[in-house]
N, CA, C and O of each residue as an XYZ file, in Angstrom:
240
protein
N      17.582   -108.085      9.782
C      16.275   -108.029      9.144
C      16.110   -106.723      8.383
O      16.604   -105.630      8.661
N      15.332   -107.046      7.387
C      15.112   -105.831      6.358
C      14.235   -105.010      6.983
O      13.498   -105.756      7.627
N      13.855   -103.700      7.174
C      12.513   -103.507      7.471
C      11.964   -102.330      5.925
O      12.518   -101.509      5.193
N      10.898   -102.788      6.053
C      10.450   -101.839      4.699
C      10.146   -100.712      4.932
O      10.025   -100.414      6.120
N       9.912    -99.684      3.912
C       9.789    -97.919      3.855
C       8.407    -98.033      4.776
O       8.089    -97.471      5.825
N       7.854    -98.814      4.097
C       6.156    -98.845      5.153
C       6.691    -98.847      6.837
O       6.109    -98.029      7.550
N       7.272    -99.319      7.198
C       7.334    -99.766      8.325
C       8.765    -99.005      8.814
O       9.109    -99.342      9.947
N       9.319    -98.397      8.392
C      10.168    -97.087      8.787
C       9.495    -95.777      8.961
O      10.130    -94.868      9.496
N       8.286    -95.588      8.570
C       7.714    -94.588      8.325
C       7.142    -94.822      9.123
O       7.599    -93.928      9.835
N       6.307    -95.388      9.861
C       5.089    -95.734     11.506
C       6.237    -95.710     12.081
O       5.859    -95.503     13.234
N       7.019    -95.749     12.122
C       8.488    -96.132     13.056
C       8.886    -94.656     13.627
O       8.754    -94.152     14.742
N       9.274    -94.311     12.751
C       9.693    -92.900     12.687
C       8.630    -91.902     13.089
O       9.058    -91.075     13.894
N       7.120    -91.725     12.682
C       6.258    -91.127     13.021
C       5.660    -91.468     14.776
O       5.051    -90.627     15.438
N       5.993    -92.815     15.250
C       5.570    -92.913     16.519
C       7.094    -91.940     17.573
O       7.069    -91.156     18.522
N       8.436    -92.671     16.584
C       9.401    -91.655     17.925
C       9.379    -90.357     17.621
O      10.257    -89.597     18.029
N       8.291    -89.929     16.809
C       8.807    -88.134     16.611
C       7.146    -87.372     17.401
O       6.907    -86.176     17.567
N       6.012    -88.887     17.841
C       5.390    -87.599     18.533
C       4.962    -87.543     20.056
O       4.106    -86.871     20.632
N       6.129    -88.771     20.632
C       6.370    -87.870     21.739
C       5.308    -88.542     22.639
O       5.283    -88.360     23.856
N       4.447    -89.315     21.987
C       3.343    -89.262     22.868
C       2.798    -90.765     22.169
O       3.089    -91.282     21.090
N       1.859    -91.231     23.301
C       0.944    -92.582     22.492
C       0.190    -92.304     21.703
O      -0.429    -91.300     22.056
N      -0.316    -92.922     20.135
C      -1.458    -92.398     18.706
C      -2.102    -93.657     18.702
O      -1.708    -94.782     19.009
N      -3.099    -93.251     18.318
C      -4.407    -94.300     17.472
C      -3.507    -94.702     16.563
O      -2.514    -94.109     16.142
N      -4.028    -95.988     16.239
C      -3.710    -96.506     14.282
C      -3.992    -94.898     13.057
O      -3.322    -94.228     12.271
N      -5.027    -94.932     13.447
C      -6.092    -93.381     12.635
C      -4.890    -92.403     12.577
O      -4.282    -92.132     11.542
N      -4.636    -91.941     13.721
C      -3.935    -90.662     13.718
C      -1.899    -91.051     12.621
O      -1.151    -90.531     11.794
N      -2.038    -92.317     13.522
C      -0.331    -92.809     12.645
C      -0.856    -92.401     11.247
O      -0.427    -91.416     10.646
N      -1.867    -93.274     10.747
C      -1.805    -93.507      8.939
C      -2.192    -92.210      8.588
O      -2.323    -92.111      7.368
N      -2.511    -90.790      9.432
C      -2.731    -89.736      8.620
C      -1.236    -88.802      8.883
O      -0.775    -87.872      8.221
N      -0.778    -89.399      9.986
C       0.208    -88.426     10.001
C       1.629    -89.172      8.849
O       2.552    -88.561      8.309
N       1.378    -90.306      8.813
C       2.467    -91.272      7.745
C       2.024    -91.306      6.356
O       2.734    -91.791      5.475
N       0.487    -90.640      6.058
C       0.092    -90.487      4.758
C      -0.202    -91.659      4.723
O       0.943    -92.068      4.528
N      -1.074    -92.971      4.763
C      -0.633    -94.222      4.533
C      -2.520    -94.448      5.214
O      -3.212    -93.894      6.068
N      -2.701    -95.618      4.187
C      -4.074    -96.249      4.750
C      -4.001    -96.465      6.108
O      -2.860    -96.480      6.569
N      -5.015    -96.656      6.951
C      -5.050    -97.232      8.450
C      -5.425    -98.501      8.304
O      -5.847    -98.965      9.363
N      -5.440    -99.339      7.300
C      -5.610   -101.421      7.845
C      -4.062   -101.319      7.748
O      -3.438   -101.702      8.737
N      -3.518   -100.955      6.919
C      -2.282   -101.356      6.270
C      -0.983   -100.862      7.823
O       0.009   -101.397      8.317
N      -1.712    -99.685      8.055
C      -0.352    -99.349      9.294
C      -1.188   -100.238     10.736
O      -0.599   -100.420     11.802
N      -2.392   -100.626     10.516
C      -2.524   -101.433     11.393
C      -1.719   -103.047     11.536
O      -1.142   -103.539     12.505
N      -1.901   -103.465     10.484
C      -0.937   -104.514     10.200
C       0.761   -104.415     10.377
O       1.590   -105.273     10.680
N       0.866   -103.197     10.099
C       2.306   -102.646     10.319
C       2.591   -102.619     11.627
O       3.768   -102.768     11.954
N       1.520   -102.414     12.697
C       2.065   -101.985     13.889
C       1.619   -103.441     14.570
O       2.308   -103.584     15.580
N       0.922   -104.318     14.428
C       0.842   -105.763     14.750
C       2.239   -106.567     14.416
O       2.607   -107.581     15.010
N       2.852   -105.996     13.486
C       4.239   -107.165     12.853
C       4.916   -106.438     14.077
O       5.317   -107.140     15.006
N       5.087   -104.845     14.136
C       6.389   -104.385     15.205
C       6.108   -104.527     16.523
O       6.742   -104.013     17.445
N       4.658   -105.593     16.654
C       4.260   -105.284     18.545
C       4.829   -106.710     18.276
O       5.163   -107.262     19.325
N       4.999   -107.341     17.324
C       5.097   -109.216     18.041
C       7.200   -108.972     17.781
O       8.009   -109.890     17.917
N       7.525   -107.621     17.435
C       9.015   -108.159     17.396
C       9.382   -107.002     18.228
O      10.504   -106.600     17.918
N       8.794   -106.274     19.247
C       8.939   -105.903     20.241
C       9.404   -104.549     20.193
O       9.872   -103.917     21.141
N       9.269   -104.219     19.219
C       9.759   -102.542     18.557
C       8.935   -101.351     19.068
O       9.229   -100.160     19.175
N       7.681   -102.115     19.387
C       6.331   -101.229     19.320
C       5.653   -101.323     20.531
O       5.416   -102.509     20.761
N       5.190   -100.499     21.505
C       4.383   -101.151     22.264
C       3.131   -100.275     22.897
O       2.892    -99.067     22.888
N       2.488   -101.335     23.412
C       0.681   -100.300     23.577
C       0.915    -99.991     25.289
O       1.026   -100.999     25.987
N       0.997    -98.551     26.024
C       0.769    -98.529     27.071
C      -0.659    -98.401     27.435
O      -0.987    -98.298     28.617
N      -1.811    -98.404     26.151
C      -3.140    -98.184     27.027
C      -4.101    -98.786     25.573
O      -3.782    -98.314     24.481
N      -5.137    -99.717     25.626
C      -5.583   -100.012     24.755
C      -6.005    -99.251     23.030
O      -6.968    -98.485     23.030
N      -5.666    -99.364     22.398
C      -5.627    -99.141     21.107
C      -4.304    -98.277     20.987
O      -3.757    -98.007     19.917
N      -3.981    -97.983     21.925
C      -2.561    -96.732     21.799
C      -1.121    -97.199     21.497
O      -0.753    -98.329     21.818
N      -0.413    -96.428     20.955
C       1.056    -97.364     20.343
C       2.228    -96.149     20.437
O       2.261    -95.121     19.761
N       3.202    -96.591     21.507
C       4.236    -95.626     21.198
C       5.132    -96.722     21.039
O       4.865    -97.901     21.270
N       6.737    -96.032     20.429
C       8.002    -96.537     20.786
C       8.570    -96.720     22.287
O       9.699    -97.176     22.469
């Protein structure tokens, strides 16, 4: 599977901080709207890349 720059970039920004982020905090630290990395992080929670240990929260 291809994955796009959008979605390498939430990728990369969740394994570099170490810790669980809001949607909010990803799309400011990825430069990137927050619907759009929200949608981004909904495609990588249903293919298992992504996951929430505490409601709204998203690490690798």
């Amino acid at each position: 599977m291809v994955i796009k720059m959008s979605e390498e970039k939430v990728f990369e920004v969740l394994k570099n901080a170490g810790k669980p982020l809001r949607t909010k905090e990803i799309a400011e630290l990825a430069g990137m709207d927050s619907k759009e990395v929200g949608k981004i992080i909904n495609r990588l929670k249903k293919e298992g890349k992504v996951k929430s240990p505490k409601r709204c929260y998203y690490s690798v």
